[in-house]
N, C-alpha and C positions, 0 to 999 in steps of 0.2 A: 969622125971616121972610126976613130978606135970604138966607141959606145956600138956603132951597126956591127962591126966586126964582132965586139962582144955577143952582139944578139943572134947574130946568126950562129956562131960558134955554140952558142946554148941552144937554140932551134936542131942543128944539125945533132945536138948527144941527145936530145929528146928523143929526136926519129930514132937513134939508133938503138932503142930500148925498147922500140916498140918493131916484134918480130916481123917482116915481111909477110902477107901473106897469101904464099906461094908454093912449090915446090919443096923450100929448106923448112916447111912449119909440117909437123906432128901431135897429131892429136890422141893421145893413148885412150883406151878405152878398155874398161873391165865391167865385163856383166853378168849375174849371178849365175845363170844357165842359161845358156844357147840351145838345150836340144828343146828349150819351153816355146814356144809359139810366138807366145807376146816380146819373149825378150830376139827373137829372131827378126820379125816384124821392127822393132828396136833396133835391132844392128843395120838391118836392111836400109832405113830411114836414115839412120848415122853414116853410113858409105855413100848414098845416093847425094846426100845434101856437103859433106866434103866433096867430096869429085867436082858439085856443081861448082863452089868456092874456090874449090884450086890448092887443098889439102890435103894430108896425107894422114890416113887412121893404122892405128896398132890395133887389135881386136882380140881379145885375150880373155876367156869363158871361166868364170869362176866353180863351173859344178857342183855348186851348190855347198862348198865345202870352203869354210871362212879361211883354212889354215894355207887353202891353195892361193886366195888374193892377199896374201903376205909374199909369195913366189913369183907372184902376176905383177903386183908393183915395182919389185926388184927386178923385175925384165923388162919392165918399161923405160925403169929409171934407166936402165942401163944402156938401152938404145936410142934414149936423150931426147924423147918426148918432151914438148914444150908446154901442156897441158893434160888432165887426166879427166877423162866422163868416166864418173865412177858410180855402177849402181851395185852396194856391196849384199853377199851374203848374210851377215850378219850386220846389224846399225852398230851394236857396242863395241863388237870386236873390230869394225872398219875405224875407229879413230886413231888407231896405233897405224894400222896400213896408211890411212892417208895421210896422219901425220910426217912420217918417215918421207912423203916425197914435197910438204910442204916446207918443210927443214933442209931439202937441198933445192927449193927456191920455185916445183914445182905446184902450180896450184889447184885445185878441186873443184870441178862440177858434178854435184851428188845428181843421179836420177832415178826417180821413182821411189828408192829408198834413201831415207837419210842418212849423215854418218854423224854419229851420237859421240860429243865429246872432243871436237875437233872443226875448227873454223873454214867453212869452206866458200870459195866466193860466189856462187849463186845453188839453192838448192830448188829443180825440178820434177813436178810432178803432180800426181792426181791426189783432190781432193779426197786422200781415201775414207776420212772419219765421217766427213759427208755421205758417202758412197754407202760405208757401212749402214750409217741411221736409215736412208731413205731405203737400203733395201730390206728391211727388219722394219722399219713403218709400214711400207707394202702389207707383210707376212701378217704383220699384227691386222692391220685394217681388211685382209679377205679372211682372216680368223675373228673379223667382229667383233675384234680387240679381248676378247676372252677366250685362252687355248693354252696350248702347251709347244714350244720350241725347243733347238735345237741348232748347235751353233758348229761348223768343224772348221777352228781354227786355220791361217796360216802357218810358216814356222816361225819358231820361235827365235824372238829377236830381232826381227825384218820390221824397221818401222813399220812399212805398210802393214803388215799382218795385225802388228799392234794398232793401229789408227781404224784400222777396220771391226776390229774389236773393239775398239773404244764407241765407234760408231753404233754397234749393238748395242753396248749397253746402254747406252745412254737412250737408245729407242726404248730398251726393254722397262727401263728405269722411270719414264716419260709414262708409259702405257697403264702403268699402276699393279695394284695386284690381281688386277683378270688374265693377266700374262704371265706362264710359269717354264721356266727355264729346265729340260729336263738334263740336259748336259751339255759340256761344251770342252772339246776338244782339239791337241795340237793337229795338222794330217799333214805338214810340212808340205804344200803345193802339190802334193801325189795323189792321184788319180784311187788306186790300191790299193793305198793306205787308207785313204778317206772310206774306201769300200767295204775295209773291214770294220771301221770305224761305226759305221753306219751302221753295221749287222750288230754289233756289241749294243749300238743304243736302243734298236729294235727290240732286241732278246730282253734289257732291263725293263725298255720304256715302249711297249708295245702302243702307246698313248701319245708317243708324237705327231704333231699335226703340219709340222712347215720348220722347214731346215733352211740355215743361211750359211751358206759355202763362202770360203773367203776368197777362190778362183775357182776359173770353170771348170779346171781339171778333178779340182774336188766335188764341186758339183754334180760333177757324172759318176762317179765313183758311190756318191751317194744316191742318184737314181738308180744306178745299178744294181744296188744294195733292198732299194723299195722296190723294184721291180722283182727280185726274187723273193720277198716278202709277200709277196702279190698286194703292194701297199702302194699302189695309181693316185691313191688318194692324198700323198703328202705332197704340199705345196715347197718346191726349191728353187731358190733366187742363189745364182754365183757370182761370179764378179771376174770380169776383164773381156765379154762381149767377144769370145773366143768363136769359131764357126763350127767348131764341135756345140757350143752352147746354143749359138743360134739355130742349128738342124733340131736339136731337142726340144727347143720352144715352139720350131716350128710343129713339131711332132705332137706336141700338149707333155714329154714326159719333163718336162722342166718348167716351172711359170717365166723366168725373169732372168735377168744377167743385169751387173753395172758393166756398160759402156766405158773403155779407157781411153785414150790416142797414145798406143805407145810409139807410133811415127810421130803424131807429132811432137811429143817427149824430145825425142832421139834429135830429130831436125831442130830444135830449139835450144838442146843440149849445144849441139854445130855450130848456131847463129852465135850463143851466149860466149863459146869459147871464144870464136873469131874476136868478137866484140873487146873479150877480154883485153887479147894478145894485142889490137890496138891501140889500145889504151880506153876504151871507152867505159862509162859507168853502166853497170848491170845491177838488176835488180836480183836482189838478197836471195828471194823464194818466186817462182814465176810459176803457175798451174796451168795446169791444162785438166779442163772441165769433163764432169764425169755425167752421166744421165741412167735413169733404166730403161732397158730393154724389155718389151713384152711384145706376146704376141698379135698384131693387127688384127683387130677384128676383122670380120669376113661380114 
């Protein structure tokens, strides 16, 4: 009698380590910027799939500004979030933030971006270094594999921006020397930036033939750019399958987008947490698959 007593008595402190999940569970959440599409799309996905579970979301906009998800996590910690989706601004500078809530017992799901230098319990997202090669294979293979590129970075520091670069290069590196790199620069996911970016490589490199945007935002920014050049003729692949991007393709002023799921990202992000707070095993890195987008033939 005493040995069931024991067992039960260990069954019942197990259960109670493992949160409810119900009304009293909170799932914080910090995302680099809300006013960007994809990460709206993301929040949207994150709200919809708590609600369905029976959880309660913090939702707290990073703006692109790493020093403010230092601010974001101390106001999460504080209102005793039992878990953190965290897609940060910055990968290097997020291992201090997420550290700080892993040290008062709170623990990390990175998505879409990694968090560099800090142990988190499942990292989600898109294959971006994949994402990058094949959409820079494209460019190289309708340039006949001999031509001149053109690359307008993410920002700097953002895994993905880096993985996505890493994905170029490795196309460009693969292609040999019929493929000539005439610049490659940061646009930090702005539309504007990218715009001016565009006209600067134009003015040195009137000789570019096919630009690889690291998002759509940049992307258009750079058509916008060859359109006033009156330059119809450069080939632009961006990346995150935005419906700004897709109206352009449809148009013929853009060739291509890499395709993301940042719902399903976000609703996976939800599943993983839940799973956590159970107790149950989660896997380390969990993706969600990327493809390109081109125009349907007619």
């Amino acid at each position: 009698m005493r040995k069931l007593l024991s067992l039960l008595l260990a069954a019942v402190l197990v259960l109670a380590l493992v949160p409810a999940l119900a009304e009293d569970v909170t799932i914080g959440v910090l995302l680099s910027d809300t006013s960007n599409t994809f990460f709206v799309t993301m929040q949207q996905a994150i709200e919809a799939k708590a609600a369905e579970l029976g959880v309660k979301t913090i939702v707290l906009n990073g703006a692109n500004d790493s020093a403010r998800d230092v601010t974001n996590m101390e106001n999460l910690l504080s209102a005793g979030v039992d878990i953190v989706l965290y897609n940060p601004v910055d990968s290097d500078a997020a291992a201090a933030v997420a550290q700080a809530a892993i040290d008062k017992g709170v623990q990390i799901i990175s998505l879409d971006r990694g968090v560099n230098g800090a142990e988190v319990v499942s990292h989600i997202a898109s294959d971006n270094v994949y994402g990058g090669r094949i959409a820079t294979e494209k460019l190289i293979e309708l340039l006949g594999g001999t031509g001149v590129l053109a690359e307008i970075q993410g920002m700097a520091g953002a895994s993905a921006a880096n993985d996505r670069h890493q994905g170029f290069v490795e196309a460009v590196e693969a292609a040999g020397e019929g493929i000539e790199v005439a610049d490659s620069q940061i646009g930090d996911w702005d539309t504007t930036k990218a715009m001016g970016i565009m006209e600067n490589m134009l003015t040195a490199r009137p000789d570019i033939q096919a630009v690889f945007a690291a998002n759509d935002n940049m992307a258009i920014g750079a058509v916008q750019a060859a359109q006033q050049a009156g330059r119809a003729d450069i080939i632009i692949i961006g990346f995150d399958a935005e419906q700004v991007a897709l109206d352009a393709i449809e148009e013929g002023t853009m060739y291509g987008t890499i395709q993301q799921q940042p719902a399903l990202m976000g609703e996976l992000g939800v599943e993983t947490a839940v799973k956590y707070l159970n107790g149950e095993m989660v896997e380390p890195f969990i993706g969600a698959p990327v493809a390109l987008i081109v125009k349907e033939a007619e």
